[in-house]
KOLNURO-404934 format. One record per residue (C-alpha): residue in three letters; x negated, y negated, z negated. Coordinates in Angstrom, 3 decimals. Layout:
! KOLNURO-404934
[rec ALA,[X,Y,Z]];
...
***
This chain:
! KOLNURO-404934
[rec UNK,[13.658,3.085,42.039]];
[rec UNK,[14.492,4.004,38.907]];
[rec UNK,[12.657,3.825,35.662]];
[rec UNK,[10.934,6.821,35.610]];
[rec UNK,[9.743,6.838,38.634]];
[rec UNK,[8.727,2.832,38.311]];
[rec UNK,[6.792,4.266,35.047]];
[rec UNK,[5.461,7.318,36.671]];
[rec UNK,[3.559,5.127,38.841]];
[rec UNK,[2.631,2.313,36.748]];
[rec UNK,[0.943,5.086,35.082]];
[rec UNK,[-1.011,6.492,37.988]];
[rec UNK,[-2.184,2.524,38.874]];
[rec UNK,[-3.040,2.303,35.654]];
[rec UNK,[-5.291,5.657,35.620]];
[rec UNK,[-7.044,4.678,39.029]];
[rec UNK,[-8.199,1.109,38.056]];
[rec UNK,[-8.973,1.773,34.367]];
[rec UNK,[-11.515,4.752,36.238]];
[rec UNK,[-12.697,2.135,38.716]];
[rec UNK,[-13.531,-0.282,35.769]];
[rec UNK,[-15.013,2.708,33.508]];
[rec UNK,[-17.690,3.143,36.470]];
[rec UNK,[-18.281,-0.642,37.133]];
[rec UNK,[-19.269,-0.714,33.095]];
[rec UNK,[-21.165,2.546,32.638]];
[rec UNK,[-24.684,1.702,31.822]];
[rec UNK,[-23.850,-2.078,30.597]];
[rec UNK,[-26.327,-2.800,27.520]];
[rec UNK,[-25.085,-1.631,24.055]];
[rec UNK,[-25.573,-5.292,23.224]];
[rec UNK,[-23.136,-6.790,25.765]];
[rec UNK,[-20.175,-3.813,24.898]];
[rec UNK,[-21.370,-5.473,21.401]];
[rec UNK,[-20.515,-8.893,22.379]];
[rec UNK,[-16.968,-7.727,24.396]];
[rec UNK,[-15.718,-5.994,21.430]];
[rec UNK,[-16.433,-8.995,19.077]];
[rec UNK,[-14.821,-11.411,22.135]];
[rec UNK,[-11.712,-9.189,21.428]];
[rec UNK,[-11.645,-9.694,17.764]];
[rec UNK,[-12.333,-13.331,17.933]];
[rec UNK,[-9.365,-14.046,20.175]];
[rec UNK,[-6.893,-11.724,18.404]];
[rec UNK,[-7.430,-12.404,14.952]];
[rec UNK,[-5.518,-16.132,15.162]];
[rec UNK,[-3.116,-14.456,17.121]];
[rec UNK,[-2.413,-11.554,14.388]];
[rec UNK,[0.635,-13.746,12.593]];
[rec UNK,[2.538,-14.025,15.907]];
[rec UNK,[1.341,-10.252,17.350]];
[rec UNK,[2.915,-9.330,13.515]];
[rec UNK,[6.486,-11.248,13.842]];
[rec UNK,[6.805,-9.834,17.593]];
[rec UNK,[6.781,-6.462,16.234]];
[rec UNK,[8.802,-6.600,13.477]];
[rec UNK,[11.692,-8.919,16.051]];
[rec UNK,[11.246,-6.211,18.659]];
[rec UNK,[11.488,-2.754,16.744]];
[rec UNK,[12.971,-3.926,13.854]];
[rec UNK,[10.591,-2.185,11.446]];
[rec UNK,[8.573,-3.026,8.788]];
[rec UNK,[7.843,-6.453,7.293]];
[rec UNK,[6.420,-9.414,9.458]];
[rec UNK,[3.422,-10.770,6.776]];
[rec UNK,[2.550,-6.963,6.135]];
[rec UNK,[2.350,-6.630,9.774]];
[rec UNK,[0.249,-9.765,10.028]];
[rec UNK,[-2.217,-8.168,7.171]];
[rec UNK,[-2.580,-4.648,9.546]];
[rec UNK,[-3.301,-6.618,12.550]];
[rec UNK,[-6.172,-8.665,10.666]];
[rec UNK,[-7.466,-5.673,9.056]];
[rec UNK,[-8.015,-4.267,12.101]];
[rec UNK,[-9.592,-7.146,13.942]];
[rec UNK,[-12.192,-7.941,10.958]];
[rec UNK,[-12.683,-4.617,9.011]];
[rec UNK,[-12.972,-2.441,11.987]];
[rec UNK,[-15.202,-4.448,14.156]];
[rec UNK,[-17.366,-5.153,11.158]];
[rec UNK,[-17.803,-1.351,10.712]];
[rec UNK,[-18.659,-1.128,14.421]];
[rec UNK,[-21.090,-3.691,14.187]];
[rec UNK,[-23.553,-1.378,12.304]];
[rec UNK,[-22.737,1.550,14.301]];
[rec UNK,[-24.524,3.054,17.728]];
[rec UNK,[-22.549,4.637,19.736]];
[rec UNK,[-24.230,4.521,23.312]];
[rec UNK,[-27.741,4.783,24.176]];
[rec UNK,[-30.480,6.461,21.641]];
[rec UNK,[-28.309,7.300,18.702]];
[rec UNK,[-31.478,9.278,16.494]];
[rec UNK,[-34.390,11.474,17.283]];
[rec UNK,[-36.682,13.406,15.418]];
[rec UNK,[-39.697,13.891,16.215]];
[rec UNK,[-40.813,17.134,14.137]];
[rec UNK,[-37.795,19.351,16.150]];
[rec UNK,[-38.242,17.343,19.260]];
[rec UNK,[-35.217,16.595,19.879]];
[rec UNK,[-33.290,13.186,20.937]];
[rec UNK,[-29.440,12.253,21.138]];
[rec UNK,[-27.682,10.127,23.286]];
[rec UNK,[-24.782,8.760,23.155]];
[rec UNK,[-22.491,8.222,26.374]];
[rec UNK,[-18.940,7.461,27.040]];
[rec UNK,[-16.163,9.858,27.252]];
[rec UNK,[-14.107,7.837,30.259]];
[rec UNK,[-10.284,7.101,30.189]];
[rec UNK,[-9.044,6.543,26.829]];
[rec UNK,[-4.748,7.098,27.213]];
[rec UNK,[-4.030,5.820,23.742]];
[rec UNK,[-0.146,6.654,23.128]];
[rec UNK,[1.313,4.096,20.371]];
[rec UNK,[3.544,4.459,17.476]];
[rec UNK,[6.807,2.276,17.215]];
[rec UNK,[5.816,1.357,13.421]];
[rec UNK,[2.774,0.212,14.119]];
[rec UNK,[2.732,-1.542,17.619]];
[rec UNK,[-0.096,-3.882,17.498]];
[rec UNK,[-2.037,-3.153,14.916]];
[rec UNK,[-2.947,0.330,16.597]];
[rec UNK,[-3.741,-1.215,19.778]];
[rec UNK,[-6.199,-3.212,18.108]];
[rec UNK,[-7.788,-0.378,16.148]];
[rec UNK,[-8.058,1.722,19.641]];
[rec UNK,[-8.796,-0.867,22.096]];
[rec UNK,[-11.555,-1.947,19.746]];
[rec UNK,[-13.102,1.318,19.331]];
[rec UNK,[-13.036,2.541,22.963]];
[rec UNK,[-14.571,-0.063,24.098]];
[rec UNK,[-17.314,-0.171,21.419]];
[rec UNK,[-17.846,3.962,22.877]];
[rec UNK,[-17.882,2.600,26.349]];
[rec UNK,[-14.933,3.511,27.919]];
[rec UNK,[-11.804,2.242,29.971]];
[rec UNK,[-8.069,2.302,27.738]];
[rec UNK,[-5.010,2.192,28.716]];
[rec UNK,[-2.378,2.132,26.092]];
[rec UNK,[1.392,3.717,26.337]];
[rec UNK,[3.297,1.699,23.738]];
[rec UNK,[6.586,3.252,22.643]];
[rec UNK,[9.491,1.611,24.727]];
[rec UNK,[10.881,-0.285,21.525]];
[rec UNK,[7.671,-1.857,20.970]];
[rec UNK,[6.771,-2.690,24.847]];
[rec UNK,[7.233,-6.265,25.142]];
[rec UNK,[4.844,-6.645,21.573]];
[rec UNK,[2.118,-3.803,23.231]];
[rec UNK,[1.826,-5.951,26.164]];
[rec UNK,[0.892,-9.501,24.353]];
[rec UNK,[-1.410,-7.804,22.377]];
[rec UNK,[-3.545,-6.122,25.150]];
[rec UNK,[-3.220,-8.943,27.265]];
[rec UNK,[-5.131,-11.156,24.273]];
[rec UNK,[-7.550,-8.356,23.924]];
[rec UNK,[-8.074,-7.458,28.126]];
[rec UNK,[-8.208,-11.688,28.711]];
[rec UNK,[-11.436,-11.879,25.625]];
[rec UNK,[-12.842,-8.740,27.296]];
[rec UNK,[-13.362,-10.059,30.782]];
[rec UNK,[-13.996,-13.351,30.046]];
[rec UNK,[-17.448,-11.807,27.886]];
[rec UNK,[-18.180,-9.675,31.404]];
[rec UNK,[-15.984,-6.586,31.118]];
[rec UNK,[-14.654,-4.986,34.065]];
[rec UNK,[-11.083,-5.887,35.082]];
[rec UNK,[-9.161,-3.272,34.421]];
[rec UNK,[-11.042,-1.688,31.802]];
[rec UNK,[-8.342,-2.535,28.939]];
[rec UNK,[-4.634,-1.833,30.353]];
[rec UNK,[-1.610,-1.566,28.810]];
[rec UNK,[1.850,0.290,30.856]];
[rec UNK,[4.329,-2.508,32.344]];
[rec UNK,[7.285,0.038,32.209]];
[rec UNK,[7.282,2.852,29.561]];
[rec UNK,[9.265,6.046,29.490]];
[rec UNK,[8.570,9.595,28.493]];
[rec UNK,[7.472,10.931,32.146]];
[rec UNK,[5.093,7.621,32.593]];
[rec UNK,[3.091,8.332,29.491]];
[rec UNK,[2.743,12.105,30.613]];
[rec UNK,[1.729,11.186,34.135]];
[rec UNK,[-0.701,8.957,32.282]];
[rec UNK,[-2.009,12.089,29.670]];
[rec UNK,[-1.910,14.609,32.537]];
[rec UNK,[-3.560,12.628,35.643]];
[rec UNK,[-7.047,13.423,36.785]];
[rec UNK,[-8.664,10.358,35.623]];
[rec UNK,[-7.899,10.330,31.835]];
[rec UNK,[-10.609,11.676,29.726]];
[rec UNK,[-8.948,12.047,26.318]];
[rec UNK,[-5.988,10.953,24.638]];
[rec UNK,[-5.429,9.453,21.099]];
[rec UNK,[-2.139,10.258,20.544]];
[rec UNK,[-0.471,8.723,16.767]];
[rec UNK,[3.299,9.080,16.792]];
[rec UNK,[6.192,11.785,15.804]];
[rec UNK,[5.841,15.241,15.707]];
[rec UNK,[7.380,15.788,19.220]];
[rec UNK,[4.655,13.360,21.133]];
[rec UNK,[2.091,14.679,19.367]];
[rec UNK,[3.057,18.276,20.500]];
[rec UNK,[3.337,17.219,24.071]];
[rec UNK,[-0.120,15.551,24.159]];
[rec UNK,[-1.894,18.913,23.037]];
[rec UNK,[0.572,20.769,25.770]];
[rec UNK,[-1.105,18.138,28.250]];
[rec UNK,[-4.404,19.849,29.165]];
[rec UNK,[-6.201,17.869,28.119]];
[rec UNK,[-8.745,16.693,24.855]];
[rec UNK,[-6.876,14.942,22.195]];
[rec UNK,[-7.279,13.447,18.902]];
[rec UNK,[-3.849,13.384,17.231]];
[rec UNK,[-2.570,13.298,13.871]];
[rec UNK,[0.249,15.015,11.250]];
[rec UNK,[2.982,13.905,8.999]];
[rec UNK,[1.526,12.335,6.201]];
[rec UNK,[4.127,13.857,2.846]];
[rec UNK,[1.047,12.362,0.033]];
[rec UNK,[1.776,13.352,-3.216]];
[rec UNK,[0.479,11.267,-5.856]];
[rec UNK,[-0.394,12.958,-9.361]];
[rec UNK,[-0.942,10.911,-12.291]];
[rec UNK,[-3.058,12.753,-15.328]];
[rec UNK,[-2.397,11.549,-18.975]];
[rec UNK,[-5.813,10.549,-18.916]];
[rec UNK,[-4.207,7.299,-17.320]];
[rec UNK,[-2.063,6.784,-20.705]];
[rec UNK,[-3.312,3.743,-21.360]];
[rec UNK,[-3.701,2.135,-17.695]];
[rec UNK,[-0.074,3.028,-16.161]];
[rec UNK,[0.982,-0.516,-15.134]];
[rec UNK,[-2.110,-0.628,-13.188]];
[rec UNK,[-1.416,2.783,-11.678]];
[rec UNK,[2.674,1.579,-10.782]];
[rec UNK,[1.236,-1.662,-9.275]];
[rec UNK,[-0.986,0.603,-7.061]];
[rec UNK,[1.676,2.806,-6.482]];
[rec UNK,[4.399,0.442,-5.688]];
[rec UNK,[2.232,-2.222,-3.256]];
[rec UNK,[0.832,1.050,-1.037]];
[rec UNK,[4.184,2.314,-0.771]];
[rec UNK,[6.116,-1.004,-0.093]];
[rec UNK,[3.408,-2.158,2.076]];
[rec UNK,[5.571,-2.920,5.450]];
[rec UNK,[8.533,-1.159,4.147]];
[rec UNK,[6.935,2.428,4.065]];
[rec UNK,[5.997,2.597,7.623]];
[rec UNK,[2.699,4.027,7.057]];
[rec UNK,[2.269,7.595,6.864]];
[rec UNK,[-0.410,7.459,4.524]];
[rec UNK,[1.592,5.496,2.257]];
[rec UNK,[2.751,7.931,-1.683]];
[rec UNK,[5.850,10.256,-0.592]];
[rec UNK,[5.566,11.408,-4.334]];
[rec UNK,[5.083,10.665,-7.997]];
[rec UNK,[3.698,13.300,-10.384]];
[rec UNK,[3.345,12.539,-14.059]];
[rec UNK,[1.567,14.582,-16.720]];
[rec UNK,[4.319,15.545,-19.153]];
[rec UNK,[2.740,13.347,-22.247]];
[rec UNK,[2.969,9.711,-20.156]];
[rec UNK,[6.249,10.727,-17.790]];
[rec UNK,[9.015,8.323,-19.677]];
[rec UNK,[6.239,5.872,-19.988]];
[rec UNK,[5.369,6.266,-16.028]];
[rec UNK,[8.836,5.703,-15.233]];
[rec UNK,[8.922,2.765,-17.431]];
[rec UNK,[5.922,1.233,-15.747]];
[rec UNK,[7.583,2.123,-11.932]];
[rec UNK,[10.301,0.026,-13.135]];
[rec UNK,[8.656,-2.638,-13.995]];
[rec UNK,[6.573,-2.721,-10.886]];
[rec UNK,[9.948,-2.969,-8.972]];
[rec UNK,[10.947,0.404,-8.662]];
[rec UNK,[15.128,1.549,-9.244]];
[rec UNK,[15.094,4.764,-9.938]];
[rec UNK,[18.595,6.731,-7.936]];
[rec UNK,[21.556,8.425,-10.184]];
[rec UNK,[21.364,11.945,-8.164]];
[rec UNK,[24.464,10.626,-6.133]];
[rec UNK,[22.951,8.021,-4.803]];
[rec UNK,[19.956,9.961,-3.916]];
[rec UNK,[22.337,12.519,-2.324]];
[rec UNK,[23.533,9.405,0.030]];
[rec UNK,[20.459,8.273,0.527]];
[rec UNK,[18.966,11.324,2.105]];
[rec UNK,[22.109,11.375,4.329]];
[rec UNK,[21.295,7.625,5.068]];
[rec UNK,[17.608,8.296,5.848]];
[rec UNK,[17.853,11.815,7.544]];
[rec UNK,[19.852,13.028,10.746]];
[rec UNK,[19.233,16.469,9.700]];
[rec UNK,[15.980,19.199,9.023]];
[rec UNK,[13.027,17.359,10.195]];
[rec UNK,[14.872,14.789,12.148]];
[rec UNK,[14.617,11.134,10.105]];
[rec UNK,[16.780,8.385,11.502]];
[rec UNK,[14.609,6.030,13.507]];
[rec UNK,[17.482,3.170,12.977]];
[rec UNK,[16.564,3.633,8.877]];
[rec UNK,[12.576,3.663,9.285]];
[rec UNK,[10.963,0.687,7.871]];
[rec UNK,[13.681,-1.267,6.610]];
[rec UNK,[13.934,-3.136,2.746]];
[rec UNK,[15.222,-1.321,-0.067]];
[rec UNK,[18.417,-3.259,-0.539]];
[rec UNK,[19.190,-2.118,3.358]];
[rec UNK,[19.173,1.599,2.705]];
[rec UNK,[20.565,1.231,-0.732]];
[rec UNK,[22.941,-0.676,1.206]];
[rec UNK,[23.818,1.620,3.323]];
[rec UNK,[24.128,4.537,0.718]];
[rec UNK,[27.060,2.752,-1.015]];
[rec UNK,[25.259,1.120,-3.908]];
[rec UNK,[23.195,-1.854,-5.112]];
[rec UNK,[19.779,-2.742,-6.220]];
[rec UNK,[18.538,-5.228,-8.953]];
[rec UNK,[17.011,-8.688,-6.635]];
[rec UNK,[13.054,-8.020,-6.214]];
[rec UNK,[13.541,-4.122,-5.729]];
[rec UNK,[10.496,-2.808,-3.808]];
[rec UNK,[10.916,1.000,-3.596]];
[rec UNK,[13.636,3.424,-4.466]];
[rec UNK,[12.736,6.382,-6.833]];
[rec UNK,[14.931,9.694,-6.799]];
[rec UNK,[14.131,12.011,-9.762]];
[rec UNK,[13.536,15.489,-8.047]];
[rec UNK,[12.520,19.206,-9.466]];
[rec UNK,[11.932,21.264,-6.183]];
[rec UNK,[10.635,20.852,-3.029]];
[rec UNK,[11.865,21.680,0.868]];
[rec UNK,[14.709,21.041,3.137]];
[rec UNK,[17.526,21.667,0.558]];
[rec UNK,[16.087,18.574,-1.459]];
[rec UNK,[15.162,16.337,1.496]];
[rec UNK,[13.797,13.411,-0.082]];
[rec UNK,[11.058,15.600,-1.011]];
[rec UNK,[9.875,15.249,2.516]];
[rec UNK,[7.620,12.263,4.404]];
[rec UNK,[9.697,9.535,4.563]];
[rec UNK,[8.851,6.208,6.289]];
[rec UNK,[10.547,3.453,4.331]];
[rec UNK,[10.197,2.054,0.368]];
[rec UNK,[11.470,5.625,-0.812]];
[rec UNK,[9.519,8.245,-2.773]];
[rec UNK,[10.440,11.421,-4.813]];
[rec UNK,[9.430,11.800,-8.468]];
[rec UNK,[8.205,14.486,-10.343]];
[rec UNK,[7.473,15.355,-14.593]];
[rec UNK,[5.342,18.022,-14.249]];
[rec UNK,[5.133,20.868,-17.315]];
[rec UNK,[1.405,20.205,-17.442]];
[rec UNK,[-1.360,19.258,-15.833]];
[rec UNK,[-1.519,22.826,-13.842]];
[rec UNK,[1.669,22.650,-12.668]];
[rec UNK,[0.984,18.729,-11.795]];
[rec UNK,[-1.558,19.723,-9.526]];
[rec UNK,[0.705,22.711,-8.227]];
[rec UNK,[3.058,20.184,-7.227]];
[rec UNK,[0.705,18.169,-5.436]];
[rec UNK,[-0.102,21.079,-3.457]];
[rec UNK,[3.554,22.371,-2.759]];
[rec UNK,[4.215,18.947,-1.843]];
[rec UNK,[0.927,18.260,0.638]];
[rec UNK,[1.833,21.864,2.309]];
[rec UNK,[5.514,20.824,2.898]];
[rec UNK,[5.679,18.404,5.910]];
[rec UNK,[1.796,16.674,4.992]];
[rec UNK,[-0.134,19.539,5.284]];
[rec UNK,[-3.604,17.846,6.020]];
[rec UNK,[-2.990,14.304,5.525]];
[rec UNK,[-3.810,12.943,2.080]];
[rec UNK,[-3.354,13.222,-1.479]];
[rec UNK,[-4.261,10.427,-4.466]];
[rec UNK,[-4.703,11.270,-7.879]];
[rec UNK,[-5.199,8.958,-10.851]];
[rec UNK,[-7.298,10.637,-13.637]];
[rec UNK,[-10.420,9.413,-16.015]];
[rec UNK,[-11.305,13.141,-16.046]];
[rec UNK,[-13.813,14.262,-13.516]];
[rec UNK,[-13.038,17.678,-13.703]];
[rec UNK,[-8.860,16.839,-12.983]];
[rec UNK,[-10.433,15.149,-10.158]];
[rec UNK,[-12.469,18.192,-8.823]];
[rec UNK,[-9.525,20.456,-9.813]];
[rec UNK,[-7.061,18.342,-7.542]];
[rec UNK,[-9.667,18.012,-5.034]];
[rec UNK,[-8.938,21.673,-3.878]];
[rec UNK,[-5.612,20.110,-1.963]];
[rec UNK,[-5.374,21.296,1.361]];
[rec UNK,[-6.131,17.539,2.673]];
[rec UNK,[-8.184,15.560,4.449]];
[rec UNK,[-8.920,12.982,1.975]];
[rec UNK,[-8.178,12.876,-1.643]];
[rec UNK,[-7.948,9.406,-2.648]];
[rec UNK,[-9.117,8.867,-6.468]];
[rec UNK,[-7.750,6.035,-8.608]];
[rec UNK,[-6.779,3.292,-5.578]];
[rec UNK,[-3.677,2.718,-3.668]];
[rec UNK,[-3.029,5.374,-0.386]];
[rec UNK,[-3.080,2.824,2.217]];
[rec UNK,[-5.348,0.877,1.147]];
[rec UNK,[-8.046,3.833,0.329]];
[rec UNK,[-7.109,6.246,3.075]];
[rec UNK,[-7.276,3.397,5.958]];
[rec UNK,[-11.161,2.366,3.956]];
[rec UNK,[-10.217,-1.099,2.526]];
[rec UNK,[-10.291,0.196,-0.813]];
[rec UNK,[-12.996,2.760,-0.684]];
[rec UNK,[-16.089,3.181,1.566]];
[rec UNK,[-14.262,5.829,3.984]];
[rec UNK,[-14.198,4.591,7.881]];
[rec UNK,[-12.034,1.947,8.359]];
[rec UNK,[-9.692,3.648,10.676]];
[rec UNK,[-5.718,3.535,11.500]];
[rec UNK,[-6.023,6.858,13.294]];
[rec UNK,[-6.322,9.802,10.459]];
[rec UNK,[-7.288,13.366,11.338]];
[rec UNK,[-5.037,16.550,9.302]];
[rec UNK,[-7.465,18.933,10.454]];
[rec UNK,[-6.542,22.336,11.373]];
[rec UNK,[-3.990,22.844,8.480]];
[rec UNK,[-2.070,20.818,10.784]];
[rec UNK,[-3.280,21.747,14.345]];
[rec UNK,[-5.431,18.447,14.723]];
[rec UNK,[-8.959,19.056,16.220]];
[rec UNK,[-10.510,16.745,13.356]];
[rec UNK,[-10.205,15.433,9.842]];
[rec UNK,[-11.796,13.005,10.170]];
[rec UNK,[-10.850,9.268,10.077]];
[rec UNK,[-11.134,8.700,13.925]];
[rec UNK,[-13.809,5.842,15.193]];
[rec UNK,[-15.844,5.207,17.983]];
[rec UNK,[-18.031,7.824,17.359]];
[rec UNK,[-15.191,10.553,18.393]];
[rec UNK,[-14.768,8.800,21.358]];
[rec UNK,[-18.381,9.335,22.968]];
[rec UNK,[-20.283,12.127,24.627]];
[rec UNK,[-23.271,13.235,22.401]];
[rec UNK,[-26.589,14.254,24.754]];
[rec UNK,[-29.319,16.029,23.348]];
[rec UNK,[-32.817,16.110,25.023]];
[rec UNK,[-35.095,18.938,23.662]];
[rec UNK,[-38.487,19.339,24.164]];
[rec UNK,[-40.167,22.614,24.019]];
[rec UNK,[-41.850,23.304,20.429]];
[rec UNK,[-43.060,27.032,20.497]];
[rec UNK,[-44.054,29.242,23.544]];
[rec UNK,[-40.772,30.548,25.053]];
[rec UNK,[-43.310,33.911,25.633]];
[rec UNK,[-43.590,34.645,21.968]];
[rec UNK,[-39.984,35.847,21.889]];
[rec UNK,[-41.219,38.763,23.506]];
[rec UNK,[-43.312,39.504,20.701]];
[rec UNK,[-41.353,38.291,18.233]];
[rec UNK,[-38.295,40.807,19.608]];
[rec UNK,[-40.525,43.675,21.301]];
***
């Protein structure tokens, strides 16, 4: 048999037992789902150093201790969010309308999983489905298989041994594009939370079915002159978001904008924070080095350390280099590092003046990030309400990307799943949680005569 067809129906298994195991836990107390999803984090969090060196050693993306750091965030910051939050059951009611919700599961959760972030998204999803009540079953990309499996097999082991249902977190034994769209298309599966590239994302909206999915991520990063006096602070920001795990987040800056008046001194601070700013040949090379083409990045050069791709673009790179800077003055597919890019690499940008710094910002967000995110660092409220107007989904304000847009750093949902909204053809903005992944039910009591709309309409 070969390996679609071994896929295809690991897939359909898969689909019928996770079902099974959704209807064997329908109705269990919100307080035992609350004890199997804290089970889950208990037993994964020791594990998150190993789950983190698996995934680098398998894909070969990404840094192993940053990888550790996702994995944990997700195991502690995620299941303390869900700790406070209802999701099944009574979730308000009030009693002057009459009316009551209820929150119920959704079913079969096919949770497809990126290659740059193997584990830690498992943990993220598999935590939060549960927490809404339903089965999962996770498609890990094939180069990230053998680290997908581990990781649900820690998390499906806590699960049953607090009372879950066998079967109720899965994770595909064989992996190949027809297996995860049996999975997405079959009669059992509910919805699908898709995070990858453009092309899986596209075929899990083609599949039928509901799905939460998310956009490229191209965050530009303007820096107001209001900042004059704070810029190291702003390139240390700057510099651990974008180096965090070699880039592979997409929420991670794709650009630098400077207000004219602190530009050199911007630069300055960049460098200093570990930034080596390209000659225009070597960023020439190193857009040949990092895409195949239009819209096509090289998966062999995501996630890898600076001195790699400089490396591989014919020159060198002072010891300690943590991102690569090329100077750039327009945006699109003619200037291609201008575009998302998933490793230590970002554009930069002097803008004329602050208008045209928040221009940029919004040339750069509509240009492969539509959606996504945006940070800007300002002391001036009304820059901040100015930039605000980005067509994004969250506008981060003096913090690091990742560490804002993912709700470390600010009070957002703690989330590694993040909505573009319909700039971007995603059905939500949102920072996903549990709470998209439940049915809402709404009792209503009567509270007028229905027979007074005759009069009120005669």
């Amino acid at each position: 048999m070969d390996n679609d067809l071994l896929s295809i129906a690991a897939a359909r298994r898969a689909a019928d037992t996770a079902f099974k195991a959704y209807q064997d836990f329908l109705g269990t107390d919100p307080a035992q789902v609350d004890a199997i999803v804290e089970a889950m984090a208990r037993a994964v969090e020791p594990e998150c150093a190993r789950l983190g060196q698996m995934a680098h050693e398998e894909t070969g993306y990404g840094n192993p201790e940053h990888k550790r750091i996702k994995d944990l965030m997700n195991a502690r910051e995620t299941v303390n969010w869900l700790r406070d939050v209802t999701t099944l059951g009574m979730l308000w009611r009030d009693d002057a309308t009459k009316i009551a919700a209820f929150g119920e599961p959704m079913g079969v959760v096919a949770a497809l999983i990126p290659v740059t972030n193997p584990t830690s998204t498992i943990i993220f999803k598999v935590l939060s489905a549960v927490k809404a009540g339903n089965a999962i079953v996770c498609a890990p990309h094939p180069r990230g298989l053998r680290c997908g499996l581990e990781t649900v097999k820690i998390l499906a082991q806590a699960a049953e041994q607090a009372g879950a249902p066998k079967g109720l977190v899965q994770c595909l034994s064989e992996v190949t594009i027809e297996g995860t769209d049996a999975l997405m298309k079959h009669r059992r599966t509910s919805i699908i939370m898709a995070t990858g590239g453009p092309g899986m994302v596209k075929a899990a909206y083609s599949c039928g079915k509901p799905t939460l999915a998310v956009g490229a991520g191209n965050v530009p990063c303007y820096v107001h002159g209001s900042m004059k006096d704070d810029l190291d602070e702003v390139a240390e920001m700057i510099v651990a978001s974008k180096s965090f795990d070699y880039g592979t987040a997409c929420v991670s800056e794709q650009a630098v904008i400077a207000d004219p008046e602190i530009a050199r001194d911007m630069r300055a601070a960049l460098k200093q924070a570990g930034c080596y700013f390209c000659t225009p040949q070597e960023a020439d090379r190193l857009a040949k080095v990092i895409f195949l083409g239009k819209q096509r990045m090289n998966p062999e050069r995501v996630g890898q350390a600076p001195e790699v791709l400089a490396e591989l673009a014919g020159f060198s790179v002072p010891p300690g280099t943590k991102a690569l800077i090329s100077e750039e003055t327009e945006i699109g597919w003619h200037r291609p590092l201008s575009a998302e890019k998933l490793n230590p690499v970002m554009a930069f940008y002097a803008a004329k003046n602050s208008s045209h710094g928040i221009e940029l910002a919004h040339s750069i967000a509509k240009f492969e990030g539509w959606g996504h995110s945006a940070v800007v660092h300002s002391n001036d409220p009304q820059v901040v309400a100015d930039f605000a107007r980005v067509p994004t989904g969250r506008v981060l304000v003096n913090v690091p990307a990742i560490h804002g847009g993912a709700g470390y750093a600010t009070d957002m949902e703690p989330s590694f799943m993040l909505g573009t909204g319909t700039w971007s053809g995603s059905i939500t903005s949102d920072n996903v949680t549990a709470l998209h992944l439940i049915n809402i039910k709404r009792v209503a009591y009567a509270n007028r005569n229905w027979r007074d709309i005759y009069e009120d309409y005669g």
